[in-house]
Phi, psi and omega in degrees: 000143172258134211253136197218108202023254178264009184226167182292121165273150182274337159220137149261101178282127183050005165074049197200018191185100163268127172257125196261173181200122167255129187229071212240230162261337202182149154282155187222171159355271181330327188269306166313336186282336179305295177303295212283346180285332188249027158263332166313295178279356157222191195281342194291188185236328209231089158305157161214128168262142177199098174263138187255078183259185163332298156284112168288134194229167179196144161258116163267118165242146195204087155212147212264148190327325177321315183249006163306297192274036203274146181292201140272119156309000000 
């Protein structure tokens, strides 16, 4: 596990993929927001959300350094 301020991503692949892992009816917002907040706070880019509910469902997320450090105007 990788400690991403006070909470945990749940797998790290190659030190190259953070996998959130859900057991939920659906995915919803929050969970994605989940993922993309801890592609925010570290260096990786390439999130996988996977949830195993009734419907098994999966997400890819991708954002890439380029646009972590853009200043604000």
């Amino acid at each position: 596990m990788k400690n991403v301020g006070e909470y945990f991503a749940d797998i790290l692949v190659n030190d190259l993929i953070i996998v959130e892992l859900k057991a939920a009816e659906s995915l919803c917002p929050e969970h994605e927001c989940q993922l993309i907040n801890y592609l925010k706070a570290t260096d990786f880019e390439v999130g996988l959300l996977l949830n195993f509910g009734k419907t098994p469902q999966f997400k890819r997320k991708v954002l890439t350094n380029e646009f972590k450090y853009l200043k604000k105007s």
